[in-house]
Each structure stands twice: as C-alpha cells, then as structure tokens.
N, C-alpha and C positions, 0 to 999 in steps of 0.2 A: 504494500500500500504506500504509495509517496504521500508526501509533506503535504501537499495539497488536500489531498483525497483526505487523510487524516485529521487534518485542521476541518474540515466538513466535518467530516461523521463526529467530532468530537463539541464542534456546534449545534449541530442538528439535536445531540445528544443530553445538552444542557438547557437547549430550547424546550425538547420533550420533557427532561425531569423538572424544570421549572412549573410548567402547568399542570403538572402530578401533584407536585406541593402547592401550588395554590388551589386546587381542587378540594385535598386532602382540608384546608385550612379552611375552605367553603366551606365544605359539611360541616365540619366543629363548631364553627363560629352560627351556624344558623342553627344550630341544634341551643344555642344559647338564648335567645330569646324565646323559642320555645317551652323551656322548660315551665314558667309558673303554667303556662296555659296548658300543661301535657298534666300539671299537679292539681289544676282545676278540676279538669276533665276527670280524672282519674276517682277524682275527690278523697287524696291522700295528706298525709303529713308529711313537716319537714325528713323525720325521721323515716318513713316512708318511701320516700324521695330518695335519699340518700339511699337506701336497699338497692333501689335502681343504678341510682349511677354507681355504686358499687359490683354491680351484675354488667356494666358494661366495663369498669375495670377488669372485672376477672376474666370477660371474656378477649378482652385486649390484652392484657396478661400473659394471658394461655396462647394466644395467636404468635404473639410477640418470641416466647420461648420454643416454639418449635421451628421459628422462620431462620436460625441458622443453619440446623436443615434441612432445611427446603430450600436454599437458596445455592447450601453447597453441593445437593445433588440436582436442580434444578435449573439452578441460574436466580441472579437476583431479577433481572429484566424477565422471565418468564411468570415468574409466582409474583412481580409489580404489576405486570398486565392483568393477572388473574384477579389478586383483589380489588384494583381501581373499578374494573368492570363491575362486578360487587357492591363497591360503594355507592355506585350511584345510587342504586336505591334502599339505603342501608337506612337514610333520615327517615324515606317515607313508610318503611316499615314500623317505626316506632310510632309517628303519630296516627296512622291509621288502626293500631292493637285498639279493640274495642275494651279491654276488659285489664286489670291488672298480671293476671297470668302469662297472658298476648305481648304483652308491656313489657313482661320480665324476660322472655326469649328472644325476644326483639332488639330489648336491650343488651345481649350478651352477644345476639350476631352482628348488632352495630358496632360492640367497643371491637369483637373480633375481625371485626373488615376494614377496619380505622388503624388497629394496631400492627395488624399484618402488611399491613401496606406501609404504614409509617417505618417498620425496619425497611422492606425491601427498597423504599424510597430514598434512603439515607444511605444504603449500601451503594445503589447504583449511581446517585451522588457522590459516595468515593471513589467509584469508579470512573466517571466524567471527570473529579480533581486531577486523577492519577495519567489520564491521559491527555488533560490541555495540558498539564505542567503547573497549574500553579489552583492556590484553594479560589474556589465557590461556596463553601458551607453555608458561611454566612448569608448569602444574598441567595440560596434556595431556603434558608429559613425565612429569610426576608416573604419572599412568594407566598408561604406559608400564611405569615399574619398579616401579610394584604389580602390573600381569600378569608381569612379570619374575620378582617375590619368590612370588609363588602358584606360575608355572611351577615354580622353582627350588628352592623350599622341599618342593613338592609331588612331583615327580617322581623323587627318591633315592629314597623309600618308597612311592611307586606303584611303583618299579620292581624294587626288592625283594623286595614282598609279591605283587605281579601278574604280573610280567613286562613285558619291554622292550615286545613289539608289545600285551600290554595295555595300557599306558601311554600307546602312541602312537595306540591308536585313541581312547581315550577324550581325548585332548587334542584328537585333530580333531573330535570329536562338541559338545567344549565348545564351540570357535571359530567352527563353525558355528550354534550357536543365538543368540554374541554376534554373527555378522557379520548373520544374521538377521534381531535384534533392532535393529542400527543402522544400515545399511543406509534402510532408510526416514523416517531420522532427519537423514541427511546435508544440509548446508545446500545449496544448488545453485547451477550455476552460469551465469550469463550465457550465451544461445548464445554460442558462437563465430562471427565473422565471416566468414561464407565468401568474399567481395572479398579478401580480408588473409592470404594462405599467410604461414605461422610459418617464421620461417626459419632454418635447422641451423645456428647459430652460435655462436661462445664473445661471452660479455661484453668487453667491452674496457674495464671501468674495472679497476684492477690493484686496488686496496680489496678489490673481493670475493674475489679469488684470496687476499688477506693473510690474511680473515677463513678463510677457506677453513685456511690455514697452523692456525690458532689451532684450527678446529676439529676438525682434523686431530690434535694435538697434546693435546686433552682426549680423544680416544675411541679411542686406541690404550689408556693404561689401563683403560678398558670393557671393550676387544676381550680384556684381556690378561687379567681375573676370570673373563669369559665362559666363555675357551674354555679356559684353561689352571686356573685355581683351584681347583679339581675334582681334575685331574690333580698337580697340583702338593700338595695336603692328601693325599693318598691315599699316592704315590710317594716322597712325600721329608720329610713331617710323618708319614706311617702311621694316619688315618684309614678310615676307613668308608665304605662309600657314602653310604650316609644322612645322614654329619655331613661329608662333601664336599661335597654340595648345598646345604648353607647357606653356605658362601663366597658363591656369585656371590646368593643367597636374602638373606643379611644384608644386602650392597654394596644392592641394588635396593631392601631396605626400608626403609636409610637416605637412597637418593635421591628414593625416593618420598615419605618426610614433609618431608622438605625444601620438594622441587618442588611440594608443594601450597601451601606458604609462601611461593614463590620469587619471585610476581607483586608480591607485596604488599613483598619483601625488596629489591626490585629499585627499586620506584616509591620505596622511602623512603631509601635508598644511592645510588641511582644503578647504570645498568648497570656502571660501568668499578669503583668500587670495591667494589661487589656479585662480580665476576670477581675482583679482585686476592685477595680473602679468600678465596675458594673455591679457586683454585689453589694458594695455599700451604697449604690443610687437607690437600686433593685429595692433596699433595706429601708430605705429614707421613704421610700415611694408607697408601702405597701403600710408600714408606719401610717403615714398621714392618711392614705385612707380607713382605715380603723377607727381614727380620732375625728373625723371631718363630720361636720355639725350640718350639712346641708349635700344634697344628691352630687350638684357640680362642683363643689369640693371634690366629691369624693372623685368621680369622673376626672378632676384633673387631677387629683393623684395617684391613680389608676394609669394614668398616661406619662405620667413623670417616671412610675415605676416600670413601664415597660421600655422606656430608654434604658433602663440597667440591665432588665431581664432579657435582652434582644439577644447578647451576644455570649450569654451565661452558654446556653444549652449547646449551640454549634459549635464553643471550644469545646467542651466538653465531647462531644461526638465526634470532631477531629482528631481527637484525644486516643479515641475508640479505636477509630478507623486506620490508626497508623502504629500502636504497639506492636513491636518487635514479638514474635511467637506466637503470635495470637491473629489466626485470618480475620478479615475485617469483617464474613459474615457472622462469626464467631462474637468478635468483640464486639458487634455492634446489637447482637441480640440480647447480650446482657448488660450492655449500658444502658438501651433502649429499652428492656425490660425492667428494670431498675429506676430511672428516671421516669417512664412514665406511669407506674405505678402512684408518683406523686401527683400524676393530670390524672388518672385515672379510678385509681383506687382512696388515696389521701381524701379525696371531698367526700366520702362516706363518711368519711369520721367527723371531717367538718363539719358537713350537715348537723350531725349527730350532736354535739357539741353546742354549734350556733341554734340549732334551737332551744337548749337547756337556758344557754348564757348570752346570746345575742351574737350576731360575726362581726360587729367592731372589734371585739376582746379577740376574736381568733384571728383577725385580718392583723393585728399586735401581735399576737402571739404567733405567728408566720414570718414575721418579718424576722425574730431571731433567727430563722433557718440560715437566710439569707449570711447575713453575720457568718455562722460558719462557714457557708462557702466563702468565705473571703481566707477565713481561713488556711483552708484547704487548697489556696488558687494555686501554689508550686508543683501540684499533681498534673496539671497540665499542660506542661513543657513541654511534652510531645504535639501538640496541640499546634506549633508552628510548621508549616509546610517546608518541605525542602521537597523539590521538584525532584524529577527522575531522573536518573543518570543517561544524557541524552547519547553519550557511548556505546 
C-alpha cells in the first residue's frame, strides 16, 4: 500500500470512527432527558429508578468484559459494526417497555449495546492513532459529547412539543442514517489469526487495573450529570423540563470544545500535568454545582466542570491502549470496564442515596473522587503518544 493510499484509508478511517462516537454520544445524551418522563410513566421511585439504571450498568458491564474477546478473535471493526447496528434502536426499546418488567430487559440490552460498542469504538480508535502517527483520542471523545450536547440539549423540547415515543423514534431514525453513513468509512482490520484462539483472561500487569482505578474515579461524575442532573434541577432546584436538559447538554458542550483541543493540550503539557489540571477544575466544577442555590447556577457549573472532565477519560484510555504486555483489546476492556462502571453502574447508588439525603450533598460528595485523581495523575505517562517507528 503506498503513502498515499494509506494517508486515505487512515482518513476515511477517522472520518468513520468519528460519527460512531458521536452516535454512540447521541443515544446517551437523549436517553437523559428522558429519564423523569420514563419515571412518570412507569410510576416509580427514585430508588426504583436507580434499579434501572443499574440493570443497564450490568448489562454494559457484562458487554464491556467479554469485548476483549470478541475483538481478539473477531476484529474490533467487525463486532463495532455489529453493535452500532444495535444501537440504533436500543433508546427506543426502552421507552416503548409498556410495563416495568419490559423496562428492566430493555434496560440491560441498552447498557449492553452502548457498552459493547463503546470498547470496540475506542479500540478501533487506537487503531486509526496507531496508523496516522500521531493521537486522536481526545477529539473522538470530543465527537462523543457533541452527540451528547445535541442528544441532551435536543431532547427536553422534542419531548415537550412531540412527545416521548416521538422523540424516541426520530433519535433512532437519526443514528441510523449516521451509523449508515460510517459504517463504510471504518478503518479495518487485520484478519485475525485462526492458529492463535484468544484467550478468556484478565491482564496481569497491576498498572492497568491502577489506570482502571483512575478511570473509574473521572466517570462516576459523568454517570452522576447523566442520569441524575435532570432529576436533581427539576426536584430540588424547581426547573422545567426543557431547562433540565441543559445540565447534562451544557456539561457535554463544554467537554466537547475542550476535547477537540485536548490532542494538541496534551502533546504540549504532557499527559500527567495535562490530568492534574483537569481534575482539580473537574473538582471545583462539580463542587459548585452541589452548592448552587438556583437551576442556572447549577447549569453553569455543570459546564465549568466539564472543561476539567473532557480530557480526564481519553488520557486515561491512551493510557490503556498503549501499555507494554498488554494488547490494546485486552487493556482496553478493563479500563473501559472499570471506568464505566462509574457512568454506568455508580448512579444506582447515587440514586439511592440522593433520595435519602438530597444530590446537592452527593454532587459534594463526588467531587472528592475527582481530588484523587489528581492524585493518581503520574499513572498516566504512558498516556503521551510516541508515533510509530516509521523504519
């Protein structure tokens, strides 16, 4: 393949995983204004609620821990095509469950079509790093909490003016014409070796489980805007629907101009002090929203906070994706298993909690995570790109 040809497929390559993650970050983000209206509906409690999105952690979870392999005897571009396909209509299975039963399995195949996808997305994103020559992470994260802020910003007032299952069918009709459009776009990968069975095993270098810790510890504040921020402006600030949706829509629009920044913020700081300043913004941000005495308070500290949190999670997965001993489909299954157990799994507890004691006190009690990762931030030195040896 000459210089040319390969400068192509490695654009083509970053064009397709780009609108995977902004896809990927559509569904999340429109599944967040949803939620009071899926709690109405249901006629549950907070506690309740929380059972749910704990059921679509575990099934994110579980997706997330088998996709290293699946990825190593599959391909990560094969098993990304399979679940994008999936997701499209993964939202609108959950708000069309008639009944709470319906609700619970729905929810467990939605965290499982989100999670699954979300490693093979980030693999094949190491994969596109590793063949321009230089990182991307950051600015496909970015992609991410721009379908995030569109989902989020978009769906209070689609849901308003249309209706819920309005809302939910036209968000699948969207993601189908981007999974579509990228889909053909995906960079490819290597056969797999059929001599060489992949085999069901944890890492053994303890590094990646640390990094694991760390990214664990940025995306429990994600999980905690995501699914509670909404609930939390509405219930206990006395918002709107409409001006609930910009919490988690604000947060993602400031991690997205970040994240488009974040490649170039990283190459010229360094990853570790690049991390140390983002978690104590991350910290300061999630802080004042706790304490904020009115909706757009909190909304702008929501959005302060995700200038910290933008660039936490892509060191961290650069982190994954390039330890020594450890293949990146490998290390990226249990970083990513790990970390998003905090978007995933973490707002069950939350839930559980914020309705006891209120989620100002947990949205304080969150931000000390953050702290630690500050930390922590020396664990991802690997985290800075060094190109391939072009020899």
């Amino acid at each position: 393949m000459d210089a040319t040809t390969l400068r192509h497929s490695a654009a083509r390559g970053r064009h397709g995983v780009s609108a995977v993650f902004f896809m990927n970050g559509f569904i999340t983000g429109s599944w967040a204004p949803q939620i009071p209206v899926v709690m109405g509906n249901l006629g549950i409690s907070e506690f309740t609620l929380g059972l749910l999105i704990l059921l679509f952690g575990l099934g994110a979870i579980a997706s997330m821990s088998w996709c290293g392999y699946l990825i190593a005897r599959h391909g990560a571009t094969a098993v990304l095509r399979a679940f994008a396909v999936a997701g499209t209509i993964s939202l609108l299975l959950v708000v069309l469950a008639p009944g709470l039963p319906l609700a619970a399995a729905a929810m467990i195949l939605f965290g499982g079509v989100i999670g699954g996808m979300d490693v093979a997305m980030n693999a094949n994103g190491v994969a596109v790093e590793k063949k321009r020559g230089r990182a991307i992470m950051s600015s496909l994260h970015g992609f991410w909490s721009l379908g995030g802020f569109a989902g989020g910003a978009l769906g209070g007032f689609a849901i308003e003016r249309a209706g819920q299952v309005q809302h939910a069918v036209g968000v699948t009709l969207l993601a189908a014409a981007i999974v579509a459009w990228a889909l053909p776009r995906l960079l490819g990968d290597q056969a797999p070796a059929q001599a060489a069975r992949p085999r069901i095993g944890l890492p053994k270098s303890p590094l990646i489980y640390a990094i694991g810790v760390m990214a664990l510890f940025s995306m429990v504040p994600e999980g905690a805007v995501l699914d509670w921020s909404a609930l939390y402006l509405r219930q206990e600030l006395g918002s709107d629907v409409a001006v609930s949706g910009f919490a988690f829509a604000a947060f993602s629009a400031t991690m997205a101009l970040v994240r488009f920044m974040g490649d170039a913020v990283r190459d010229r700081l360094g990853a570790v002090t690049t991390l140390r300043v983002s978690s104590l913004v991350a910290a300061a941000g999630i802080l004042g929203a706790g304490l904020a005495p009115s909706p757009w308070l909190a909304i702008a500290a929501f959005a302060f906070s995700g200038l910290g949190i933008a660039n936490m999670v892509p060191i961290a997965f650069s982190a994954a994706g390039n330890q020594k001993d450890v293949s990146t489909g490998a290390g990226m299954s249990v970083v990513t298993t790990m970390g998003y157990s905090g978007i995933l799994a973490a707002p069950s507890l939350i839930g559980f909690v914020g309705g006891h004691v209120g989620f100002g006190p947990v949205y304080v009690a969150v931000s000390a995570l953050l702290v630690v990762v500050f930390l922590m931030a020396r664990l991802a030195a690997s985290a800075d790109f060094t190109p391939p040896d072009k020899g």
